[in-house]
N, CA, C and O atoms as a DFTB+ gen file, in Angstrom:
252 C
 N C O
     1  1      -0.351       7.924      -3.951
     2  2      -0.844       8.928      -3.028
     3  2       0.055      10.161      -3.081
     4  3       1.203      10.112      -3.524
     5  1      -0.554      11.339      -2.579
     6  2       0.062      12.576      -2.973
     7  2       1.470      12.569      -1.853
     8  3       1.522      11.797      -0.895
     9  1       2.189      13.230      -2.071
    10  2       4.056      12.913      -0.956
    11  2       3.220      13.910       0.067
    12  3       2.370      14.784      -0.110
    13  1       3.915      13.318       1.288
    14  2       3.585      14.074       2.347
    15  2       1.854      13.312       3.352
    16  3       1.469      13.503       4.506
    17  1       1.429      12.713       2.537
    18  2      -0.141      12.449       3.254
    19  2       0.599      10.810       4.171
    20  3       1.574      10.080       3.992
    21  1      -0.531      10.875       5.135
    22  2       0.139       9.594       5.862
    23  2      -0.900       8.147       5.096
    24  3      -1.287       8.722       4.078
    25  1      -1.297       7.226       5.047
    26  2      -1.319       6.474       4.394
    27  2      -1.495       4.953       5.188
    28  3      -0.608       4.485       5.901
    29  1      -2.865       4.248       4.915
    30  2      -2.674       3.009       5.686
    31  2      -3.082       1.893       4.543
    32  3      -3.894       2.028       3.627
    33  1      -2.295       0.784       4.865
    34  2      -2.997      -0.448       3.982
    35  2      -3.856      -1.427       4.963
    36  3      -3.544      -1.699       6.122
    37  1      -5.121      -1.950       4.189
    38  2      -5.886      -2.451       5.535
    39  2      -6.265      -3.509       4.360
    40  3      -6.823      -3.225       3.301
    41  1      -5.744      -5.069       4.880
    42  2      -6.136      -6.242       4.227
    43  2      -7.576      -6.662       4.457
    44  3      -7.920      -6.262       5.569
    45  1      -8.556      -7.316       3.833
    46  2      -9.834      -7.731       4.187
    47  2      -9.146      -9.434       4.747
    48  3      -8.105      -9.953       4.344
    49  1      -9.865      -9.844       5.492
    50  2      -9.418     -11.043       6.211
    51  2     -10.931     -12.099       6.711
    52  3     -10.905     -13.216       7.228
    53  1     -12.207     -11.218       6.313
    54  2     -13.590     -11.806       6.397
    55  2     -14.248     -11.652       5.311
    56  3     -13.977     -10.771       4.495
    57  1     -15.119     -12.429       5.187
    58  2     -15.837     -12.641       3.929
    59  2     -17.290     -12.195       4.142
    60  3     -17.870     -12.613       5.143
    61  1     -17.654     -11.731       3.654
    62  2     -18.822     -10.808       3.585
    63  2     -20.344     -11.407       3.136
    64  3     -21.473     -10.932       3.017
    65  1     -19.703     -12.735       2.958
    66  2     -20.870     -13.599       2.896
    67  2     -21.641     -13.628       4.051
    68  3     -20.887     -13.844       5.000
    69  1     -23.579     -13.431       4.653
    70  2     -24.075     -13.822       5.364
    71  2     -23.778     -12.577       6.484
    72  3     -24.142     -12.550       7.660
    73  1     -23.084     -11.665       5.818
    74  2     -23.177     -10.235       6.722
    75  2     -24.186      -8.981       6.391
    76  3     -24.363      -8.614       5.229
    77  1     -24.810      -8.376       7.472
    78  2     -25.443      -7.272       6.873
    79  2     -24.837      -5.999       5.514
    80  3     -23.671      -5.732       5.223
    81  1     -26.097      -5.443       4.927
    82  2     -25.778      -4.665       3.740
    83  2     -24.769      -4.266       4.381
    84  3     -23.579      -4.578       4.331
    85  1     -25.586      -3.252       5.239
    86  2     -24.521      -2.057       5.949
    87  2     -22.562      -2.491       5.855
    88  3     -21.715      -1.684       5.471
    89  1     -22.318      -3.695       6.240
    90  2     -21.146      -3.851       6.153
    91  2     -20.563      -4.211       5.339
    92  3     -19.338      -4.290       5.433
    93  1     -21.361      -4.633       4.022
    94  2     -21.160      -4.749       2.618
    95  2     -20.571      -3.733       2.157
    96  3     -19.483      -3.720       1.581
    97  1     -21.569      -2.448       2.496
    98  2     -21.513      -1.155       1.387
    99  2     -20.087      -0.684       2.171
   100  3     -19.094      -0.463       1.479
   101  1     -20.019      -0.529       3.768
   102  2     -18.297       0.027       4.344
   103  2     -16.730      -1.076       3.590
   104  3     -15.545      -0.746       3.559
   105  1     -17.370      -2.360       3.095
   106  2     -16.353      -3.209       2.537
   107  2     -15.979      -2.341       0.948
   108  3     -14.860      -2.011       0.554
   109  1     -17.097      -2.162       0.362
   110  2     -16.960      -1.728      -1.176
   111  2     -16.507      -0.016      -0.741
   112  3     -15.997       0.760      -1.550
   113  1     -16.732       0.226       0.273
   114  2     -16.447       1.678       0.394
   115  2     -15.033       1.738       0.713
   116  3     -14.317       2.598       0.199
   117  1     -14.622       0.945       1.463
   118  2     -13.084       0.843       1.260
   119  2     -12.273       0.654       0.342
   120  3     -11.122       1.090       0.372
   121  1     -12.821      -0.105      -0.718
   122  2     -12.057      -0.732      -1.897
   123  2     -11.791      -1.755      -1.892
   124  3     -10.902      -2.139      -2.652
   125  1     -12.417      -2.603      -1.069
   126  2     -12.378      -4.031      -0.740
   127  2     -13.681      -4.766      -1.516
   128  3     -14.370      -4.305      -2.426
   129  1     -13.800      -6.319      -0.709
   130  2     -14.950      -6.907      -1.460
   131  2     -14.298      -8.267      -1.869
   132  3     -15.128      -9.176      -1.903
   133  1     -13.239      -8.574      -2.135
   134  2     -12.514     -10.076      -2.072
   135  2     -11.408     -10.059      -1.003
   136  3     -10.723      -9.152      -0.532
   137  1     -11.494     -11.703      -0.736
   138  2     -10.878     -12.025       0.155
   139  2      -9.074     -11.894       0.001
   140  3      -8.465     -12.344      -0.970
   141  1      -8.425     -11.198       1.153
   142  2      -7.018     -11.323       0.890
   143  2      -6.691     -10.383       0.174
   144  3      -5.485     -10.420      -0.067
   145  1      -7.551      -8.997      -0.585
   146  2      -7.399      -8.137      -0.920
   147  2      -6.664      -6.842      -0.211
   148  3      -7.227      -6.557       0.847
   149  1      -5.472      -5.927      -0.549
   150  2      -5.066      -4.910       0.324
   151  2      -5.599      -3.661      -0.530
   152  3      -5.790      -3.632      -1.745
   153  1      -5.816      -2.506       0.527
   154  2      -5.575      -1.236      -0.577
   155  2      -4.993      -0.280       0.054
   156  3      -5.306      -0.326       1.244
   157  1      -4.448       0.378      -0.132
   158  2      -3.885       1.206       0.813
   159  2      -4.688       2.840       0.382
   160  3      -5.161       3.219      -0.689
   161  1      -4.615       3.303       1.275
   162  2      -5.894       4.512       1.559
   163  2      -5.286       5.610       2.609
   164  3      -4.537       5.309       3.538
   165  1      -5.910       7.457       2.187
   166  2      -5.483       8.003       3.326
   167  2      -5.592       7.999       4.902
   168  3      -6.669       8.205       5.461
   169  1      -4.720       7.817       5.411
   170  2      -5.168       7.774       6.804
   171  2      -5.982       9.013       7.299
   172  3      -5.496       9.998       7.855
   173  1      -7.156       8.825       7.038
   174  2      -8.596      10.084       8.034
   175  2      -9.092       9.274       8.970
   176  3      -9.092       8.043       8.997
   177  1      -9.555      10.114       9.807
   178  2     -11.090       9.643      10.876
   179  2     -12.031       9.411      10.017
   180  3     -13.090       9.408      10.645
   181  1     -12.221       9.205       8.859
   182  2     -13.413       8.455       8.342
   183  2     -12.662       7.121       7.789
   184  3     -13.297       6.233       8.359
   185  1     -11.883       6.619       7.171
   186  2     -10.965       5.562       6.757
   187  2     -11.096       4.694       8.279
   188  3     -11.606       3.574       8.310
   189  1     -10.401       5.586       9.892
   190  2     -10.517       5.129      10.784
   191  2     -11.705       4.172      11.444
   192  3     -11.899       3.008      11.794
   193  1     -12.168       5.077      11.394
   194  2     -13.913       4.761      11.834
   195  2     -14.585       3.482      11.498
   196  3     -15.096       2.651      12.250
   197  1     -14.485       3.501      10.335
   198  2     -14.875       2.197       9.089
   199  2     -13.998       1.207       9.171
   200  3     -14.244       0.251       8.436
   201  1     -12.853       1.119       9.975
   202  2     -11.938      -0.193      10.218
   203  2     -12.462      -0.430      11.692
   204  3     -12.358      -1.625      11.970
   205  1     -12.981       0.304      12.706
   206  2     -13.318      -0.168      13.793
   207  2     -14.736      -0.501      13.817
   208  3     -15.058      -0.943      14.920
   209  1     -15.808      -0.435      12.883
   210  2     -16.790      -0.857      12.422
   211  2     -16.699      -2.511      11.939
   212  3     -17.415      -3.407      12.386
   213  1     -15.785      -2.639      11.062
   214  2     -15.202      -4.137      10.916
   215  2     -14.186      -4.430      11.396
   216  3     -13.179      -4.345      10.692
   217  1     -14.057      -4.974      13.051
   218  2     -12.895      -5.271      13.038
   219  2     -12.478      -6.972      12.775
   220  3     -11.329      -7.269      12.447
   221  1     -13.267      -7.745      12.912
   222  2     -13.925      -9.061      12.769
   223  2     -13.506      -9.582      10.938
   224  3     -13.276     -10.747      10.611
   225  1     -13.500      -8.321       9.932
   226  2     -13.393      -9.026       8.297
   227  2     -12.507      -7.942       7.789
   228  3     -12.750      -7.705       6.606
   229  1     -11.459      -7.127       8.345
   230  2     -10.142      -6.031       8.378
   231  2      -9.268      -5.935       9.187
   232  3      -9.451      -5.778      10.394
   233  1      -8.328      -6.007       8.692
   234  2      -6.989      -5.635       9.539
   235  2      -5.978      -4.570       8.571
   236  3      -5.852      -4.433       7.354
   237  1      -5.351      -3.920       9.740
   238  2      -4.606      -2.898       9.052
   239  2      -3.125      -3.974       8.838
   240  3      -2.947      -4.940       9.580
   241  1      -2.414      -3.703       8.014
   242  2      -1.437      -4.157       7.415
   243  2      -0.033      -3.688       8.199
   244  3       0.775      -4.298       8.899
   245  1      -0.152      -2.191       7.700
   246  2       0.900      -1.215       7.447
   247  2       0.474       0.122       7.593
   248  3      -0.457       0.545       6.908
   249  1       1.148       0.939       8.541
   250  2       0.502       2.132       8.700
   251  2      -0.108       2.805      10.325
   252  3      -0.680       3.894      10.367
């Protein structure tokens, strides 16, 4: 990530099996999609948003 940006890692912790698209496509939109996976990503109000949408199969890590 570029120096200076703030920065969160958000582990997937639910499995996406037997869940709607919709929360499919915010899983792959994160960079997620397997279990126990981290990515770390800029911290925006859209990054935000999309972790309080799943809070049930995400958790923030770090950040």
């Amino acid at each position: 990530m570029a120096q200076g940006k703030k920065t969160i890692k958000i582990k997937q912790i639910g499995s996406p099996i037997r869940r709607p698209e919709s929360q499919k496509k915010i899983l792959i939109g994160l960079g997620l999609g397997k279990m126990h996976r981290v990515v770390e990503l800029e911290d925006t109000a859209e990054v935000r948003g999309a972790i309080k949408k799943l809070p049930h199969m995400v958790e923030v890590v770090e950040g």
